[in-house]
C-alpha positions as CSV (number, residue, x, y, z in Angstrom):
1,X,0.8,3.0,18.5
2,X,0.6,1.5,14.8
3,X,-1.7,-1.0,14.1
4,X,-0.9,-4.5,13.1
5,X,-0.2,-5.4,9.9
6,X,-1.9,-8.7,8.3
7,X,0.5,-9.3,5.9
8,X,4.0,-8.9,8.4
9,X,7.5,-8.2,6.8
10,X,8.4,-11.8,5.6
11,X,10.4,-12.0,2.5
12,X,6.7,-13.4,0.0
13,X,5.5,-10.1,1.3
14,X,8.7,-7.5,0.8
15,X,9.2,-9.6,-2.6
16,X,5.8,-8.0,-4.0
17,X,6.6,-4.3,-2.1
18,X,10.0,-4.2,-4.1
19,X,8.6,-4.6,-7.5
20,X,6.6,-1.4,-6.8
21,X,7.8,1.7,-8.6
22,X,6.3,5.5,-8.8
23,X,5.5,4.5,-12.3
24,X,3.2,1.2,-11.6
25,X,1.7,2.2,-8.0
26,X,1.9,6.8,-8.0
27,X,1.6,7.1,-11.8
28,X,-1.6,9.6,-10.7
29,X,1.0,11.9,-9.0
30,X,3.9,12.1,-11.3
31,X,2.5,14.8,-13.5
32,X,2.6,17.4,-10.2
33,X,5.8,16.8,-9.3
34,X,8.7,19.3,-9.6
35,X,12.3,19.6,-9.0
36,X,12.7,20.9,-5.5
37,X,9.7,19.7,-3.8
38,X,9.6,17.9,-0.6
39,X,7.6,14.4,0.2
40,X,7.1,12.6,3.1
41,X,6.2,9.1,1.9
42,X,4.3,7.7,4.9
43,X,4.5,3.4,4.8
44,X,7.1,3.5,2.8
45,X,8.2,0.0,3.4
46,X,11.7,-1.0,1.2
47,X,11.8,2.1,-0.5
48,X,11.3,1.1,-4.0
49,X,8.7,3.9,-4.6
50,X,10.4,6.4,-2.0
51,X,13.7,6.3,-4.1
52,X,11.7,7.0,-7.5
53,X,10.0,9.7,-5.7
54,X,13.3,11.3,-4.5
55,X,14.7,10.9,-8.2
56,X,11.8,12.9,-9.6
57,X,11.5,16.0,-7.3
58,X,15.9,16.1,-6.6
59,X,17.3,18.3,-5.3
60,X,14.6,17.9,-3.2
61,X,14.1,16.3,-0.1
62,X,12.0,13.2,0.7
63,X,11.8,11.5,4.1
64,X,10.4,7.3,3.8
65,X,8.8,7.0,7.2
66,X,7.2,3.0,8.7
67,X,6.5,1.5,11.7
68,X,9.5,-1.3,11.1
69,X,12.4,-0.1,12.4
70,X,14.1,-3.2,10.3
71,X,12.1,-2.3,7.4
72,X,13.5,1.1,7.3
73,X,17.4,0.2,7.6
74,X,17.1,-2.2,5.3
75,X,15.6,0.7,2.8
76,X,18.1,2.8,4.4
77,X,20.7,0.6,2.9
78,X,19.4,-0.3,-0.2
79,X,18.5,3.7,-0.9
80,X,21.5,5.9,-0.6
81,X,20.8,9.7,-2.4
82,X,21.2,13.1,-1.6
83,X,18.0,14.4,-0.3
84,X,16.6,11.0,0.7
85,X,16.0,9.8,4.2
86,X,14.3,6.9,6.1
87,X,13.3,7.2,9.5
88,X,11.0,5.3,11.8
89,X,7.5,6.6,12.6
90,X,3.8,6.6,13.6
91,X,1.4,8.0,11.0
92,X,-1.2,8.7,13.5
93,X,1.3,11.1,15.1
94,X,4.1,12.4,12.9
95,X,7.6,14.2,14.1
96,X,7.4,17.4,12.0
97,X,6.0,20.7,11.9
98,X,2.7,21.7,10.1
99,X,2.9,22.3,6.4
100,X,6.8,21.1,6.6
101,X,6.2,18.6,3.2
102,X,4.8,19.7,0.0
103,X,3.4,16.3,-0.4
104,X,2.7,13.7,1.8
105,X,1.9,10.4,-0.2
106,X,0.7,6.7,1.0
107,X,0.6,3.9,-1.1
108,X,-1.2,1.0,0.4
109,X,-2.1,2.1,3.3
110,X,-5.2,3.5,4.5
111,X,-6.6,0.1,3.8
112,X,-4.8,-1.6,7.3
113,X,-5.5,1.0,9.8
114,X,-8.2,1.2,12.2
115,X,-8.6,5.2,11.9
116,X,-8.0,6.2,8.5
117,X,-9.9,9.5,8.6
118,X,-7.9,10.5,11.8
119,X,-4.6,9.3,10.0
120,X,-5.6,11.8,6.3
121,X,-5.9,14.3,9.0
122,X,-2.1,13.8,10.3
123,X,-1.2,13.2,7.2
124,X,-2.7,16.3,5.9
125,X,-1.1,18.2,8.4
126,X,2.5,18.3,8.1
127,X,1.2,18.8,4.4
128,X,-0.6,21.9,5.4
129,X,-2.8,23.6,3.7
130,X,-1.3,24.1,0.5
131,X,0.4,20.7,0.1
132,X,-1.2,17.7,-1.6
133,X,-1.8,14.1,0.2
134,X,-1.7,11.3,-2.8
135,X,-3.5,8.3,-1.2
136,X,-3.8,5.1,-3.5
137,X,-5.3,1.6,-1.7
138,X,-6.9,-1.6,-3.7
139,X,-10.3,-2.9,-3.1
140,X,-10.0,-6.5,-3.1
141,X,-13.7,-7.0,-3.8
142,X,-13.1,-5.9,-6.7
143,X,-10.2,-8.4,-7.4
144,X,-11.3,-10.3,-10.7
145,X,-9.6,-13.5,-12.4
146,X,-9.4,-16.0,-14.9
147,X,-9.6,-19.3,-14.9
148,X,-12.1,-19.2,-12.5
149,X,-10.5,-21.4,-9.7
150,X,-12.3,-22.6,-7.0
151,X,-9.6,-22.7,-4.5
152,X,-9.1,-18.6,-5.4
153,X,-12.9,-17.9,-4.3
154,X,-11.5,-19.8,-1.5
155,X,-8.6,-17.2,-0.9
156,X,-10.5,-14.1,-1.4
157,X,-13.4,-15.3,1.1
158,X,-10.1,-15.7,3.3
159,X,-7.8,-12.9,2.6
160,X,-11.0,-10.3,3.5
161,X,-11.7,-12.0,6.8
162,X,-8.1,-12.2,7.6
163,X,-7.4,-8.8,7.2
164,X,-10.4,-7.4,8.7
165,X,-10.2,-9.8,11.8
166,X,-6.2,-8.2,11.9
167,X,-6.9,-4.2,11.1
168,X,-8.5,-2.1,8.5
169,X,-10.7,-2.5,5.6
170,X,-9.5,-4.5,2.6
171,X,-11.5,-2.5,0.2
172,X,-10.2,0.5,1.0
173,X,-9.8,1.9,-2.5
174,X,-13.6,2.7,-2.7
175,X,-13.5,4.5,0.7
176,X,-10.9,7.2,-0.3
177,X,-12.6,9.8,-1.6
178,X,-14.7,9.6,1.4
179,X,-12.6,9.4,4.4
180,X,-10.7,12.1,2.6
181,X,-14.1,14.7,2.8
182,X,-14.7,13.5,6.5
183,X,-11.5,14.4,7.3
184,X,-11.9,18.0,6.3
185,X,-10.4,18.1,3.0
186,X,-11.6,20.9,0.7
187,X,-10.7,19.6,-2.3
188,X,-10.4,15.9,-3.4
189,X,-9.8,14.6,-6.6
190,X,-10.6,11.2,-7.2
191,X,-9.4,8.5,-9.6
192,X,-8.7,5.0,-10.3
193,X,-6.0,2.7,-11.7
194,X,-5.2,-0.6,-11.8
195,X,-2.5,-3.5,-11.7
196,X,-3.2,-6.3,-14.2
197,X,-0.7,-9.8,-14.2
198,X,-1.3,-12.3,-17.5
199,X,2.3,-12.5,-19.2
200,X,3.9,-15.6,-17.7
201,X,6.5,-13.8,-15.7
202,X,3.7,-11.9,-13.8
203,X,1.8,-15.1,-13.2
204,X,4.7,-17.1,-11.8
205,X,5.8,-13.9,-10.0
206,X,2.6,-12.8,-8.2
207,X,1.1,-16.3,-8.3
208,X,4.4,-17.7,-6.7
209,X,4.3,-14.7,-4.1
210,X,0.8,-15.6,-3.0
211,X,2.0,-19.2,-2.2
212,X,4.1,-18.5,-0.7
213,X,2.4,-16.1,1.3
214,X,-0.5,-18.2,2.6
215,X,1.8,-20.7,4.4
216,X,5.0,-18.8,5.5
217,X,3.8,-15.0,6.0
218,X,1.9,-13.4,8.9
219,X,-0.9,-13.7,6.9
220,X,-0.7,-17.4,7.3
221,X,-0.7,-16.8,11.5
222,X,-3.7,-14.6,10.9
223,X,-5.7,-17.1,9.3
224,X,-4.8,-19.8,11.4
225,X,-6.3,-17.5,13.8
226,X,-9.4,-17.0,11.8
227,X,-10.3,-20.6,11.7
228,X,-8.4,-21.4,8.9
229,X,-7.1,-25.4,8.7
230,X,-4.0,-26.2,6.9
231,X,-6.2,-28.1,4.6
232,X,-7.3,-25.1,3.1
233,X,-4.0,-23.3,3.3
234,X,-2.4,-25.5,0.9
235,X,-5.9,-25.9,-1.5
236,X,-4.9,-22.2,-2.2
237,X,-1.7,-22.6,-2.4
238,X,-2.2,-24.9,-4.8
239,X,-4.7,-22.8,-6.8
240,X,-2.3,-20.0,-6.8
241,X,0.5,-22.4,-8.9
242,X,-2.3,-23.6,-11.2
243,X,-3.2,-19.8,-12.0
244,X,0.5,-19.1,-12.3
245,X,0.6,-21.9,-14.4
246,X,-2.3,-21.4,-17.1
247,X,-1.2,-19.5,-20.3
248,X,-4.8,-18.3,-20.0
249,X,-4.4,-16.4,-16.6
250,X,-5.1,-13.0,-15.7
251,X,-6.0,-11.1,-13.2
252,X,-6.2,-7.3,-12.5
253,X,-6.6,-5.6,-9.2
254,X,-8.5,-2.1,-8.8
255,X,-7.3,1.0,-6.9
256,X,-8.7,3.7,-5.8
257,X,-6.5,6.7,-5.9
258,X,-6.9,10.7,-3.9
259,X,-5.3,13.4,-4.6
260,X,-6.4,15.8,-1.4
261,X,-5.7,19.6,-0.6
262,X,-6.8,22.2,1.8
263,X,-7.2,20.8,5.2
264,X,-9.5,22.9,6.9
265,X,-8.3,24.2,10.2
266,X,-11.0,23.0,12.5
267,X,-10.7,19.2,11.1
């Protein structure tokens, strides 16, 4: 069964997942791509990267697969190629053969799952052993801003208790490399990139998003949960439109990033 997701599917949190592209989230894997090849892109929420993907390896074929069965028609509909398919599924136990994909990629995953090791080694599977697995995740420690806010300590203190309290580990990103090797990978080859937002569009854009999010997503259910009052819902809220706000604002968010091959047998 797929594990619950802290952030949900409202529209603050499919409004940052659509402004996601191969080129800002899987620039590590473009350059082993080829015409022809097949991907399975596992999370693949509205498509956005899926439909990049399928652009780059056509005539290939490329299969989107999530756990949101409204999530994937609305990608469904919004996605419309030759070669490109979305179809509802559970990572932990996927509906195709071994080796079937010559990559299997997940962006943004690993990090809300309860077994990620168990999950590289599905993953890894219907990759087989001469496929790749791209894996890119953020680390939210490692989240760093300017002006320093108080209200955003606030949120990060929140947003990791939240999403550990819901699944997963929100820092992720440094953990890649080594769930990778405990799953049985032979060979993993690590990197990193990053996302950074300073240019006023970016700040009203992601600082808007995040809100938004705090009050109106499942996020904002989750951290009820936690212990979190509406008090300091909208104090964040509020330091998220003063970030957005200051022509001095940036912040930059680091990801860790795998690109894994050979799957032993006995993993």
């Amino acid at each position: 069964m797929p594990d619950a997701y802290t952030h949900g599917h409202h529209e603050s949190v499919l409004r940052s997942h659509r402004w996601r592209t191969a080129e800002n989230s899987a620039a590590y894997l473009l350059s082993h791509l080829k015409p022809g090849m097949s991907i399975l892109d596992v999370g693949s929420g509205p498509g956005t990267i899926t439909a990049d993907l399928a652009a780059r390896v056509a005539p290939g074929r490329v299969v989107g697969t999530d756990a949101s069965a409204d999530v994937v028609a609305q990608a469904a509909a919004d996605h419309q190629a030759a070669g490109l398919s979305f179809e509802v599924g559970d990572a932990y136990a996927l509906p195709y053969a071994a080796g079937e994909f010559d990559v299997v990629h997940a962006h943004q995953v690993l990090q809300h799952v309860e077994r990620p090791v168990d999950m590289l080694r599905e993953i890894g599977r219907v990759a087989g052993p001469d496929g790749v697995v791209a894996a890119r995740d953020v680390d939210y420690l490692g989240v760093i801003w300017y002006p320093l806010i108080p209200a955003l300590d606030e949120w990060l203190e929140l947003y990791v208790a939240t999403h550990r309290s819901v699944a997963g580990d929100p820092n992720a990103g440094r953990r890649l490399k080594a769930w990778a090797r405990e799953a049985g990978f032979a060979d993993v080859r690590a990197t990193a990139s990053t996302w950074l937002f300073e240019d006023e569009a970016d700040r009203a854009w992601w600082g808007g998003m995040w809100a938004d999010r705090v009050w109106q997503s499942a996020f904002a259910d989750a951290a009820r949960a936690t212990g979190a009052d509406d008090a300091l819902l909208q104090r964040i809220s509020d330091g998220w439109r003063e970030w957005a706000a200051s022509e001095d604002g940036w912040l930059l968010m680091p990801h860790g990033e795998i690109l894994a091959r050979g799957l032993t047998a006995h993993s």
